[in-house]
N, C-alpha and C positions, 0 to 999 in steps of 0.2 A: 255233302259232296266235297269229297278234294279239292282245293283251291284250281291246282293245277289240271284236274278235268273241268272245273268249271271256265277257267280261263279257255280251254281248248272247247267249248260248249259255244261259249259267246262270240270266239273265230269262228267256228262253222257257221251260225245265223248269223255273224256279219259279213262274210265273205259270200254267202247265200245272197241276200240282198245289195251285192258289186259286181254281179259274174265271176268275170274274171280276178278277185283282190284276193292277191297272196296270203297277206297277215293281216289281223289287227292286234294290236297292245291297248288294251282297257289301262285305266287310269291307277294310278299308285297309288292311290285317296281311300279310303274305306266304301268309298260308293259300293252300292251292290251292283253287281255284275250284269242282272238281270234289269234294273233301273237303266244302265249307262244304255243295254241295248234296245229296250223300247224307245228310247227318248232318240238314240241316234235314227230309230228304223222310221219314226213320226216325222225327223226332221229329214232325210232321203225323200222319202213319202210325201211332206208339201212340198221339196222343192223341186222336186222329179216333175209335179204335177202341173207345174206352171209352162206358158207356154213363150214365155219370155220377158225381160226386162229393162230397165235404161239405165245407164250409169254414166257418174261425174265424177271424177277423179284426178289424180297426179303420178304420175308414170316415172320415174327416175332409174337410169341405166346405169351401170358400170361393164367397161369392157367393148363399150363400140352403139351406136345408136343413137336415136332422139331421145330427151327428156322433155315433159313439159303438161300441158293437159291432156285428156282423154276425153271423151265421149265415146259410149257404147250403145246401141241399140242392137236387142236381139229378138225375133219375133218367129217362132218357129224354127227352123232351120236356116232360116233367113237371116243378117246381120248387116248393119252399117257400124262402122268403128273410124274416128279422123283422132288425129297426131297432132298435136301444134307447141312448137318453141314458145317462149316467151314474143308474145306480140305479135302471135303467128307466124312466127318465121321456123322454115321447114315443116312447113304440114305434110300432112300425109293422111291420105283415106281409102278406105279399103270398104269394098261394099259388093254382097255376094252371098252363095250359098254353100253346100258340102260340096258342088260339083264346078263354079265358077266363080272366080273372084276379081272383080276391076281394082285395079291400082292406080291409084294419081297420088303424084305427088312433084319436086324438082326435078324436072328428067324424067321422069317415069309417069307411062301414060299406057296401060295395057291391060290385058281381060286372061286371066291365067287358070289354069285348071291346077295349078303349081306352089298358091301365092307363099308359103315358108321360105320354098327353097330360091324364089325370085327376090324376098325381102333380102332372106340372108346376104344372101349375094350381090344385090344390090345397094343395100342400106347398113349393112352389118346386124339387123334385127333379126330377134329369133323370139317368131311367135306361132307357137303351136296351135292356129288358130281354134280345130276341131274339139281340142281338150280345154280351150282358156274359160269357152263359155261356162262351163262347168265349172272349173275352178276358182272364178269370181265369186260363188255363191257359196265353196266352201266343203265342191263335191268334189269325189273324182270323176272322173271321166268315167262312163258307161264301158263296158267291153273292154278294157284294159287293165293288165294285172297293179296293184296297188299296195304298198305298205302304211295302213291308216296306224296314227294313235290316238285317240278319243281324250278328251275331258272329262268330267265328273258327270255334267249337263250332257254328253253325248254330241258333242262338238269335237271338231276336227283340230288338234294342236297343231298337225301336219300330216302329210303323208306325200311318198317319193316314188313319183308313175312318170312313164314314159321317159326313162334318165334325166329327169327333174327332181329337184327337194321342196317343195311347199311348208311355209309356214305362213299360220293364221293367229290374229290379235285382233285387241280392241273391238269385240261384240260388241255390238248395237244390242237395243231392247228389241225384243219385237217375238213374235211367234211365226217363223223359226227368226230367228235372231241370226244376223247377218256380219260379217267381217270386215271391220274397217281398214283394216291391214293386213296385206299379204305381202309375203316376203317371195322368190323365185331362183332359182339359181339351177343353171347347168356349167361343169366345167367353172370355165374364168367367167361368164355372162352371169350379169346377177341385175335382178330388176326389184323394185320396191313400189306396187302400188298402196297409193293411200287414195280410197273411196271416202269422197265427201258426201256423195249421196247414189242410191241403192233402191231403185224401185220397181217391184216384183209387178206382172201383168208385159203381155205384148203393147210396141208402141203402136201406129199405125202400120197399115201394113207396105214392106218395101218393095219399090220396085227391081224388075231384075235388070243386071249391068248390060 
């Protein structure tokens, strides 16, 4: 087969398994084609399957925002996420689900159906909350168009959804093998998490706001 129908073979089953994903670009490596896509469809596949997880990490901003540590918890549609500067100063916690989200933080103390367009606005953050959970793990978002580019392993180098760029580094072992480093950038806003720790499974379950 053609190089060039096979490449347009391995986009239609990967964009099959994204809905909505524009492109993908397979790896410039000699991998076989049909390798890169089982391995990426295995790794969609457990991670689609989980039903949540907790995460520890370092958040660092350019262009307006907090920097500092993270904690995530996500448990179904459900999620608890807090913010804290160095010595917790300017926290910020966000705890809610697709349809309501409470905000506390300095000054800010409210329950929003809203919560992007309140952070922006109020903190200068910009977080896509619906799409991040996804993106921590190295997917894209469900239901929205996507430009993936795969590794050899069937890993995400990057890919630019929702007027975002993602880039992904520093894999962890594991089966599926997870990202220690994500890179972020819309416009001038560029964020850099580094995940210290990544663990698949929902936490307890949270309460609503």
């Amino acid at each position: 087969m053609p190089v060039s129908a096979a490449r347009l073979l391995l986009a239609l089953a990967l964009a099959s398994g994204l809905g909505a994903c524009a492109s993908v670009q397979p790896p410039s490596t000699g991998t076989g084609l049909e390798q890169v896509s089982r391995a990426w469809e295995q790794r969609r596949s457990q991670l689609g399957a989980q039903d949540g997880f907790e995460l520890q990490g370092r958040l660092a901003a350019k262009g307006g925002g907090l920097s500092g540590s993270l904690r995530w918890q996500q448990a179904g549609s459900r999620f608890r996420l807090r913010l804290s500067g160095p010595f917790g100063a300017g926290a910020l916690s966000l705890e809610g689900d697709e349809a309501l989200v409470a905000i506390k933080g300095k000054d800010l103390d409210l329950v929003t159906a809203e919560p992007e367009v309140v952070l922006a606005a109020r903190t200068g953050w910009r977080l896509p909350l619906a799409a991040l959970r996804w993106w921590v793990l190295g997917l894209p978002a469900p239901d929205a168009e996507a430009q993936l580019q795969l590794d050899a392993d069937g890993r995400p180098l990057g890919f630019r959804q929702l007027g975002w760029q993602l880039r992904f580094a520093d894999w962890r072992p594991g089966t599926p093998s997870l990202p220690g480093r994500i890179e972020a950038q819309q416009d001038n806003w560029q964020a850099l998490l580094l995940i210290e720790n990544l663990s698949l499974g929902a936490p307890p379950a949270l309460s609503a706001p």
